[in-house]
C-alpha positions in Angstrom: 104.2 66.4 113.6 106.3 69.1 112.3 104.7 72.7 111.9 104.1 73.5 108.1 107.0 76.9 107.8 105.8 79.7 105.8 106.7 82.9 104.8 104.5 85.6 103.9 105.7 88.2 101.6 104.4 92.0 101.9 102.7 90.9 105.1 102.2 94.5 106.1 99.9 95.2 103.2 95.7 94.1 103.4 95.9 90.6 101.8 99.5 90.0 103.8 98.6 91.0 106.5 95.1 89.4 107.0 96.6 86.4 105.8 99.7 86.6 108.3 97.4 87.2 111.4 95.2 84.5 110.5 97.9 81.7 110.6 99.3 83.4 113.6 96.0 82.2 115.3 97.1 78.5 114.1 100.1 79.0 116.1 100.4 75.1 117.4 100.7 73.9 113.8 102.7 76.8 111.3 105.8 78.1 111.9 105.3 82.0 110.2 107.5 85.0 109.2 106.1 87.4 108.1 108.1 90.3 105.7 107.4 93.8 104.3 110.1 96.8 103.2 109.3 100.2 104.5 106.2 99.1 107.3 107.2 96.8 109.4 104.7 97.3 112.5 103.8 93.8 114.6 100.9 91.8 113.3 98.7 90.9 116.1 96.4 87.5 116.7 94.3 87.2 119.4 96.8 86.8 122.5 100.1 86.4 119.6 102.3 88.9 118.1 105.4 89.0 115.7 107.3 91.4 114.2 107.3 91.7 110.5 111.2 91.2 109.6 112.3 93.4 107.0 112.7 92.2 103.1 113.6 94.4 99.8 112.4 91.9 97.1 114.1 93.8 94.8 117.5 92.8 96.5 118.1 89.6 95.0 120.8 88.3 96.9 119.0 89.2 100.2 116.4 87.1 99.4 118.2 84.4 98.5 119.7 84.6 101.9 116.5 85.1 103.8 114.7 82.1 102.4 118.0 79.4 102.4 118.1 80.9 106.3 114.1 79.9 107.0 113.9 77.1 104.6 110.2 77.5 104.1 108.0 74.5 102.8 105.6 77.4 101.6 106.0 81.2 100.3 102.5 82.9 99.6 103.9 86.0 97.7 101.8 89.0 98.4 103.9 91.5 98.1 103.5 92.9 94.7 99.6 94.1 95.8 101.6 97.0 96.9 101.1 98.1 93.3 97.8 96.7 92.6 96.2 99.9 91.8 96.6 99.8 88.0 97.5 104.2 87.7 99.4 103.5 90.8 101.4 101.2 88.3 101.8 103.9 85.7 103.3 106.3 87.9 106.4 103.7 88.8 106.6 101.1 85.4 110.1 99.6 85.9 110.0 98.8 89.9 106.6 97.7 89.7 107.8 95.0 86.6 110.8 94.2 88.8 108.6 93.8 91.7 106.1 92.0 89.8 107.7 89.8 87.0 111.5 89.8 88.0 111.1 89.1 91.9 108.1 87.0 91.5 110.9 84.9 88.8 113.4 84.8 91.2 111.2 83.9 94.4 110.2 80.5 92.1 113.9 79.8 91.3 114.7 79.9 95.1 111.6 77.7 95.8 112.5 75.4 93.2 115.9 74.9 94.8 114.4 74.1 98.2 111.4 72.3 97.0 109.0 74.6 98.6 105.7 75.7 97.2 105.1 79.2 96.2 101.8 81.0 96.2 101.7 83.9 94.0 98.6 86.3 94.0 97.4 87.6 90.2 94.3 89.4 89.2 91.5 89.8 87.3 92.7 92.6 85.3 94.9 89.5 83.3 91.2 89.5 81.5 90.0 92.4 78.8 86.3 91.9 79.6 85.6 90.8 76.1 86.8 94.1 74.5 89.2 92.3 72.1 89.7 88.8 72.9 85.7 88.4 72.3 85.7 85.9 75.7 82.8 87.0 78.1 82.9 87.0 81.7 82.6 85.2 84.3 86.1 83.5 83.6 87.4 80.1 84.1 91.5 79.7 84.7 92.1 77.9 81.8 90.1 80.9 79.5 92.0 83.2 77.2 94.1 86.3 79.1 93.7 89.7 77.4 95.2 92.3 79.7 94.4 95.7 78.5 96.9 97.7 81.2 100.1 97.8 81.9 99.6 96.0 86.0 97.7 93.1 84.4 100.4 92.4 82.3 102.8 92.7 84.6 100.8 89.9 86.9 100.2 87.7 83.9 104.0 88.0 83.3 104.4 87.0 86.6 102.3 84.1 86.4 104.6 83.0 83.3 107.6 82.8 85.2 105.7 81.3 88.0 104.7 78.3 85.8 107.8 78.3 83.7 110.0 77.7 86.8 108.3 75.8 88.9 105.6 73.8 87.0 107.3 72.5 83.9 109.9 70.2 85.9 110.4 67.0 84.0 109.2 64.8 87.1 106.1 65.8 86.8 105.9 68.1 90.4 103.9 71.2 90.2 105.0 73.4 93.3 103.6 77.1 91.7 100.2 78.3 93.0 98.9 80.8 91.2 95.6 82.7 92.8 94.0 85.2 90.8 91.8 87.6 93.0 89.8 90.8 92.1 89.0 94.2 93.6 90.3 93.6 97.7 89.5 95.5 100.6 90.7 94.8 103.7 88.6 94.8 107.3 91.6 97.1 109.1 92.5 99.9 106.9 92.8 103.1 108.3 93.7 105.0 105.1 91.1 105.4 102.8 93.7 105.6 99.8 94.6 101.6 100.9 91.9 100.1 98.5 90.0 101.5 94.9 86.9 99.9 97.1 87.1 102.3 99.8 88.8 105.8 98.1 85.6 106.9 96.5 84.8 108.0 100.5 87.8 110.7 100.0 84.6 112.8 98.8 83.3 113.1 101.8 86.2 114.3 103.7 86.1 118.0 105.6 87.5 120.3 102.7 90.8 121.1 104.4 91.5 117.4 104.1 90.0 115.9 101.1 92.1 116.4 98.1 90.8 114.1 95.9 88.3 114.2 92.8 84.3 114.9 94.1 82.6 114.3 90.5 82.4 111.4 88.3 82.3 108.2 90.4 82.9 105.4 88.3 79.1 103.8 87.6 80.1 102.0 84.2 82.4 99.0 85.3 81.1 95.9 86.9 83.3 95.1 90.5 83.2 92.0 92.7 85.1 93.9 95.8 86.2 90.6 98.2 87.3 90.7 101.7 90.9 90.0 102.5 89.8 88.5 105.1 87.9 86.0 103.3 90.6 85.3 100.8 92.7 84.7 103.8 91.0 81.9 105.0 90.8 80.2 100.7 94.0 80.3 100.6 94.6 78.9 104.5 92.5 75.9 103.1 94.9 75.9 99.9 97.6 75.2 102.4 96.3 73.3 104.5 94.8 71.1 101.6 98.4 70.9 100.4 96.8 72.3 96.9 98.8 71.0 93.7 100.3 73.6 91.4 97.9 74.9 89.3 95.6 78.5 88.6 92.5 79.0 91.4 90.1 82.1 91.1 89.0 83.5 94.7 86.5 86.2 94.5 83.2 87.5 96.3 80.1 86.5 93.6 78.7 90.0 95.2 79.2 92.5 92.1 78.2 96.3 91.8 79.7 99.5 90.4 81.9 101.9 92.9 79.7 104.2 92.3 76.7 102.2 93.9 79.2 100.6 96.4 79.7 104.2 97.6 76.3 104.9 98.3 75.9 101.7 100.0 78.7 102.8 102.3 77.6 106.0 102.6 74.4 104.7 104.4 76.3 102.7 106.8 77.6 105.8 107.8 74.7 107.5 107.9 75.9 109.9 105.2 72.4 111.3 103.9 71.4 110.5 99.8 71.2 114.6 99.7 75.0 114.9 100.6 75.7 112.0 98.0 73.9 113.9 95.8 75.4 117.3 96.6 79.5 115.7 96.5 79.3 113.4 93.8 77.7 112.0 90.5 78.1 108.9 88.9 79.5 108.5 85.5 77.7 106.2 83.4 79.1 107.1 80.1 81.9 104.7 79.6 85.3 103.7 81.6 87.0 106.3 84.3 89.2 108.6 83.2 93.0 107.6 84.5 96.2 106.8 83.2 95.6 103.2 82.7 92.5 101.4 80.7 90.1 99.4 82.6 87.9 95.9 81.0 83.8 96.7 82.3 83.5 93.2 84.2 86.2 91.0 85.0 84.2 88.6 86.9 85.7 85.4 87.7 84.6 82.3 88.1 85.3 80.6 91.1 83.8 77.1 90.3 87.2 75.5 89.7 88.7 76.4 93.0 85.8 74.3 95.4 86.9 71.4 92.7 90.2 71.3 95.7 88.6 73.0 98.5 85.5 72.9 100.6 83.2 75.8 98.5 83.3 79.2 100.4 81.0 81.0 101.6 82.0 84.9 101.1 80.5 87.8 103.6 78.1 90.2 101.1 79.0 93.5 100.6 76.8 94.8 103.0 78.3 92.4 105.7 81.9 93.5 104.6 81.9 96.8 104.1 80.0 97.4 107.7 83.4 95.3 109.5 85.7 97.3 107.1 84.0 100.4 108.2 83.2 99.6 111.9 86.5 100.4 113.0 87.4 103.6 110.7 88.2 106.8 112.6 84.5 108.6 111.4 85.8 111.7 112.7 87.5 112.2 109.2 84.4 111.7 107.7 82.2 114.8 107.3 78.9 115.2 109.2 75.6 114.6 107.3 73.8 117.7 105.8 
């Protein structure tokens, strides 16, 4: 039997890569390439190791090239969570649209011409939380989309194209996967400005290094942080399931506020309540101040998804946040008062 070829798209970023490394472990039955742009260090598996080969999505006719040269029967395309920070977004509109809407358009043409699948990861944030569309959380994929910034419009763009390309074809095929996903942190980050779920730690950095704002922890929107990790292994099941084209939510059911997520990983790292106290405050009083809006709860609904695959089980907070911390250098942390 043939091995299943995939490419991963941004697989040097959390969700790539986590998903990269873990079908590099199921070496005997995919073939995988993994891409990213400017980081291009080798994903290790267990005993297995590959170089990321270099990829500007932006560079249309490159990618043409690099996908007629692998001839992939999948492409999960994770490469636009490089802006999936929604003030990130702000500070670079019109390459995060190409990246997100314009690439994503073109990775479905070139999938349509080779018949291969294409897995393209949305968000939550295509949801307004009930502000103006009046439709409460948690969501089903088939409920009204609201975004209220500028990044969720972008994805739900990118879902557009996704479906209008590849899942409105006359015989009936439906080869565009769209996966919405919410708040991700990965189990390997070494850079505490990787993920909104970890960042709120920069508070606790020795002054000469921390840079970033002490006060006003966000205490007022609902979160559902999810592993990469466990994601990973949803959407490995998606392939391996061989999924038909249509819109799956994947998120942790474990929700909380960053404010109280901080605290809970300020006690894994033994990081007393008094020097919580002392460096921070929450902020209770209505959405964070930033360049882009944010919906209160976003939760999504995940019922749906186990409808194709087996119903998954997702590591709690607690669980996840002690792996993603386990392995962070401490030594930029700042020692208990």
């Amino acid at each position: 039997m043939s091995k299943i070829k995939i490419i991963v798209t941004g697989a040097s970023g959390m969700l790539g890569r986590a998903l990269h490394r873990l079908l590099l472990l199921e070496f005997g039955e995919y073939a995988v390439v993994g891409t990213g742009l400017s980081r291009l260090q080798v994903s290790h598996a267990g005993s297995t190791e590959q170089q990321l080969e270099r990829l500007d999505l932006l560079d249309h006719e490159a990618t043409s090239r690099f996908l007629q040269c692998h001839q992939p029967d999948v492409v999960c395309h994770c490469a636009a969570q490089r802006y999936s920070f929604p003030d990130a977004f702000e500070k670079r509109p019109d390459e995060s649209i190409r990246l997100n809407v314009e690439s994503t358009r073109h990775l479905a043409e070139e999938c349509k011409k080779l018949n291969s699948v294409l897995v393209y990861i949305s968000t939550s944030y295509v949801f307004d939380g009930g502000a103006v569309s009046r439709v409460l959380p948690p969501y089903k994929p088939n409920d009204s989309t609201n975004p209220i910034n500028n990044y969720g419009k972008s994805k739900l763009d990118g879902e557009c194209a996704v479906n209008e390309v590849l899942n409105t074809n006359c015989d009936g095929s439906r080869k565009g996967i769209i996966v919405r996903v919410p708040l991700l942190y990965g189990e390997d980050c070494t850079d505490l400005a990787e993920s909104p779920a970890l960042e709120m730690l920069k508070a606790f950095l020795p002054k000469d290094q921390n840079c970033g704002v002490k006060k006003g922890i966000d205490n007022w929107a609902l979160r559902f942080p999810t592993s990469c990790e466990d994601v990973a292994r949803v959407l490995k099941e998606m392939i391996d399931r061989r999924v038909t084209g249509d819109t799956y939510h994947v998120s942790s059911p474990h929700g909380m506020t960053k404010y109280d997520l901080m605290k809970l990983q300020c006690n894994i790292l033994g990081i007393s309540p008094e020097t919580v106290d002392e460096l921070t405050a929450p902020n209770s009083a209505g959405p964070p101040t930033g360049s882009a809006p944010r919906p209160q709860c976003t939760q999504l609904d995940c019922s749906e998804t186990w409808k194709s695959v087996p119903a998954y089980t997702f590591r709690t907070l607690e669980q996840g946040m002690k792996q993603a911390l386990d392995g962070f250098p401490r030594r930029f942390i700042a020692s208990p008062s």
